[in-house]
Residue, then its C-alpha position, 0 to 999 in steps of 0.5 A: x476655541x482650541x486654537x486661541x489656547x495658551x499655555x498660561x491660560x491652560x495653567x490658569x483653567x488647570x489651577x482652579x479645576x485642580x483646587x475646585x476639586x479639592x477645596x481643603x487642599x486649597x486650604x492647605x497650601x492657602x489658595x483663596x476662593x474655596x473656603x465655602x466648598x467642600x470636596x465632592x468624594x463620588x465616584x461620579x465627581x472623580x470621573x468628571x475631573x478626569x475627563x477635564x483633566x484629560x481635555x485640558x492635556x489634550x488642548x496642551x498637546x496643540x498649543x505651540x511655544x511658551x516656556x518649556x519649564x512651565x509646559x513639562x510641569x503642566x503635562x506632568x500634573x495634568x498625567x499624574x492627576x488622571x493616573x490616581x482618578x484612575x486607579x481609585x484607590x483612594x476608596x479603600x483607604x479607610x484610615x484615621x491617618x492624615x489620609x482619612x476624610x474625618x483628618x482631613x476635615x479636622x486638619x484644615x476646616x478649623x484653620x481656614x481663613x476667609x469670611x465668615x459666611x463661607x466658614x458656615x456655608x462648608x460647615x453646612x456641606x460637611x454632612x453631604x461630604x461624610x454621607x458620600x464617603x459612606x456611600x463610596x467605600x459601600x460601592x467599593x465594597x460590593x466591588x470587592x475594593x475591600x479596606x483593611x480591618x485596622x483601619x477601619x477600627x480606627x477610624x471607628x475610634x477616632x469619630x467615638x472619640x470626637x462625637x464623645x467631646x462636648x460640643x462646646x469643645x468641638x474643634x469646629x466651633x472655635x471660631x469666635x465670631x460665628x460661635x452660635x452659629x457655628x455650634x447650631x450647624x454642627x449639632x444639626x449637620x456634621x454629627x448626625x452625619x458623622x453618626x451616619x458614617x460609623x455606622x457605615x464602618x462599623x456594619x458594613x465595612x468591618x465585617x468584610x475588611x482585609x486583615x493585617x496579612x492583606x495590609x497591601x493593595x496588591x490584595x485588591x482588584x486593580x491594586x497592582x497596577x494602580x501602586x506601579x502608577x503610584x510609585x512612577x507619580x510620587x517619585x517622578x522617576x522610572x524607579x520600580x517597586x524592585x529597584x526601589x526596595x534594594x536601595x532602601x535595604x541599601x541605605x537601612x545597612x548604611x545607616x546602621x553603620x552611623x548609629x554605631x559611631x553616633x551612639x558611641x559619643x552621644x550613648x557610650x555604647x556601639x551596639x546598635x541593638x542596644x542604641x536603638x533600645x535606649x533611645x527608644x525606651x529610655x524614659x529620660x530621655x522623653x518630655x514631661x509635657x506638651x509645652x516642652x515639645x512646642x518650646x523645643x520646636x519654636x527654639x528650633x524654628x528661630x535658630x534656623x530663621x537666624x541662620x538662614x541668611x548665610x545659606x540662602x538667598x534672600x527672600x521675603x516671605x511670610x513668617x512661621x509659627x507653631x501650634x499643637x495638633x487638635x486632640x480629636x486629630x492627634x491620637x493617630x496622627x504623625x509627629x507633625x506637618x505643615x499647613x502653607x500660609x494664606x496668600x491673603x496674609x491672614x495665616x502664617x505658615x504653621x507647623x503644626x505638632x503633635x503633643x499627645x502622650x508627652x511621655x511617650x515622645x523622645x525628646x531627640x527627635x524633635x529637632x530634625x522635625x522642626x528642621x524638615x517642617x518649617x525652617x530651611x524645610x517645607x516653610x521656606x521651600x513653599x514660602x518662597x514659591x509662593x512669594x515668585x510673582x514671575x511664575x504661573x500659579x499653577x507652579x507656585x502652588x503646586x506640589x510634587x511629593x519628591x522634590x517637596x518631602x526630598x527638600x524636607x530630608x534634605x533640609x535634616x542634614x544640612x540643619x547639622x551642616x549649618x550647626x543647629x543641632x544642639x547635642x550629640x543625642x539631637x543629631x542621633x535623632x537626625x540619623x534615626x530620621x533618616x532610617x525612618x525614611x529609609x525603612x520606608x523605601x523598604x516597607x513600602x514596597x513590601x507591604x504594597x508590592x511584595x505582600x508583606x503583612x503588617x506585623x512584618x513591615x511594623x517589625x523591620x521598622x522597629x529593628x532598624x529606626x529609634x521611633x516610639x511603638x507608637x509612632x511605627x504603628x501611626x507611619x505603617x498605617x499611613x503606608x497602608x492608607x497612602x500607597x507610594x507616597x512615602x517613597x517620595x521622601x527618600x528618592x527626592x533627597x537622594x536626588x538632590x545630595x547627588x545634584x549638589x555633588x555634581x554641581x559642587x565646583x559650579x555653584x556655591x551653597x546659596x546658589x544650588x539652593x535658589x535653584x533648587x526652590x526658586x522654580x517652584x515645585x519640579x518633577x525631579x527630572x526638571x529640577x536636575x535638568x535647570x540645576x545642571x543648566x545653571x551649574x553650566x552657565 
């Protein structure tokens, strides 16, 4: 009945509806109990969760008392989760980027822990998975919910590319134990299907896709609105996409004045035109092999870790390693990411990085990477959630894209405050990382809001960051696939340098920092309200 609910027990029915419905992200953020499931893509699924979505915050309106922290953040997740099922963009955001289904499947399903059986039972569901997105991007398209030309090209190449890998080497057999099985189920189900799902791209969605001019969802029937709500979601601010863009253009001008003074000590030049052509182009300074960006990275990692007691309250969470990305994932991935570890111990915390094209990846830029995905990043921000027994489950497991990436960022800068660059071109890196971020306050909103093409957003990142060619091409189609979510990144670092500013005289560095994580994921509005409250104490 509603009148025996609690706010705990809304949490609890919250948190196991939220990963029920998305069992790779369960598995992302190592949360038990979903290793045999696969996601239900449908429409018809995505209309059943949003009515739970919407009974649950409606039995959350009745219920009195219980702490307001744990209260404001429920509501938050339970509004944000039915704003994106109502938009539904997620259905033409045919992509091979982390946002695609085929990456998601790539980047989650060969490292999950659990038992065995589950293992083969997913594996066996992954040919229903592929056969409901073909059949959700179809119904799309006969609404006029078109994707783009680009993305679906890719996303062709990208299942060519792992349908030509020998089944002996297919990534999702590589669990030694079950390795027969696991190889009969593939070879029955999984390829078949992803065969099945081509073809959906390549006969029916491509012929009809939006070309690169279109790159935005502004170009497609409810997309306006549905980015307005992606932008309020991802940023959890009153931030518009006008706003928005001004500070970015803000920031780029900024940040063009830094690359002057730093590259004039680390490059002998000033001219930013020719710094950013130097580090972009100048093939001594990239990696010779992958072994080198995975030992510059583990370097990285136990720098910090060595570091971390004399910024940081102490904690005791699970350890961090670092592996390299799938090839079948890598060619138009990102430079890396970082999957949580199991609550089961099984797993570590893992950042996994991107090897592909050696010779194509600037060695300056892998430090802050290692620095914003593991350690004082996304490692230690979600390892310590996950190790506070004293909150709700839905709060330590739960995700908020601008305090988590803003602490990311955050973590960039102030790896140079706690002396883990080594050179003058590493922290050039860390600048060039923080015009990328940004550039994408900018090119977000204009490919999304403003109808920028996508020769027009890759061209402003080229003129105003150090990436590779490459990566530009990889981070503007994320983008595309994935509105708003970029924007999160900058918005939730900015929050909290100016949180760290205003409580400077109340709370020391260790201090500010067990604030800022010791609460679990926060819309940034609660995080500003519990900092400025202990600042006050």
């Amino acid at each position: 009945m509603r009148g025996m609910d609690t706010l705990d027990g809304l949490g609890d029915e919250y948190f196991d509806r939220h990963f029920a419905a998305d069992p790779f992200l369960a598995g992302s953020f190592g949360v038990a109990g979903f290793e045999a499931e696969v996601p239900d893509p449908s429409r018809e699924a995505a209309s059943a969760h949003r009515a739970e979505l919407g009974r649950l915050a409606a039995r959350l309106d009745a219920v009195d008392g219980g702490d307001p922290v744990s209260r404001a953040v429920l509501g938050r997740l339970l509004r944000d989760g039915q704003r994106t099922l109502d938009d539904g963009l997620v259905e033409v955001a045919v992509t091979a980027s982390i946002a695609g289904p085929f990456a998601q499947v790539i980047s989650t399903v060969p490292a999950a822990t659990g038992p065995d059986d589950a293992y083969l039972a997913r594996l066996g569901k992954l040919g229903d998975y592929f056969d409901a997105w073909a059949d959700r991007y179809r119904r799309a398209a006969a609404d006029g919910r078109f994707a783009t030309a680009l993305g679906v090209r890719q996303a062709v190449a990208q299942v060519d590319a792992y349908l030509a890998t020998p089944l002996q080497r297919d990534p999702l057999v590589r669990r030694d134990s079950v390795r027969a099985e696991a190889t009969a189920v593939v070879d029955a189900t999984v390829r078949p299907a992803l065969a099945r799902f081509r073809a959906v791209l390549a006969d029916e969605l491509l012929p009809v896709a939006r070309p690169g001019e279109q790159a935005g969802v502004g170009h497609v029937p409810g997309g306006g609105d549905g980015y307005l709500a992606l932008v309020q979601q991802y940023t959890t601010t009153g931030f518009g996409p006008e706003a928005i863009h001004r500070r970015g253009l803000d920031l780029v001008a900024r940040l063009r004045e830094e690359f002057a003074e730093r590259g004039g000590r680390a490059l002998g030049t000033t001219d930013v035109a020719e710094v950013l052509g130097r580090l972009r182009d100048d093939p001594a300074l990239r990696f010779a092999a992958g072994a080198e960006i995975v030992g510059a990275v583990t370097d990285a990692l136990r720098r910090a870790e060595e570091a971390v007691p004399d910024w940081f309250a102490g904690y005791d969470i699970a350890p961090c390693t670092v592996r390299e990305m799938d090839p079948a994932e890598a060619e138009n991935s990102v430079l890396g990411y970082y999957l949580a570890p199991s609550a089961d111990g099984m797993r570590p915390g893992t950042h996994v990085i991107n090897t592909y094209r050696p010779d194509l990846r600037p060695r300056f830029e892998y430090e802050a990477l290692a620095f914003h995905e593991s350690v004082p990043g996304h490692h230690l921000q979600i390892a310590v959630a996950q190790s506070r027994a004293d909150l709700p489950r839905f709060r330590r497991f739960a995700y908020f894209d601008a305090h988590g990436e803003g602490w990311g960022l955050y973590a960039e800068r102030l790896s140079d405050e706690m002396g883990l660059y080594t050179s003058e071109l590493s922290r050039l890196g860390m600048v060039s990382f923080d015009a990328w971020r940004a550039c994408r306050l900018v090119v977000d909103t204009g490919v999304h809001h403003l109808g920028w093409s996508r020769d027009r957003a890759v061209a402003y990142m080229r003129d105003n960051t150090a990436l590779s060619e490459t990566n530009i091409a990889n981070e503007v189609d994320r983008y595309i696939a994935m509105p708003g979510q970029a924007l999160a990144y900058m918005i939730g670092r900015l929050r909290i340098d100016e949180l760290r500013e205003r409580t400077r005289g109340s709370l020391d560095v260790r201090a500010f920092h067990h604030e800022v994580l010791a609460h679990g994921p926060l819309p940034l509005d609660v995080l500003e309200e519990l900092v400025v409250a202990a600042a006050g104490r």
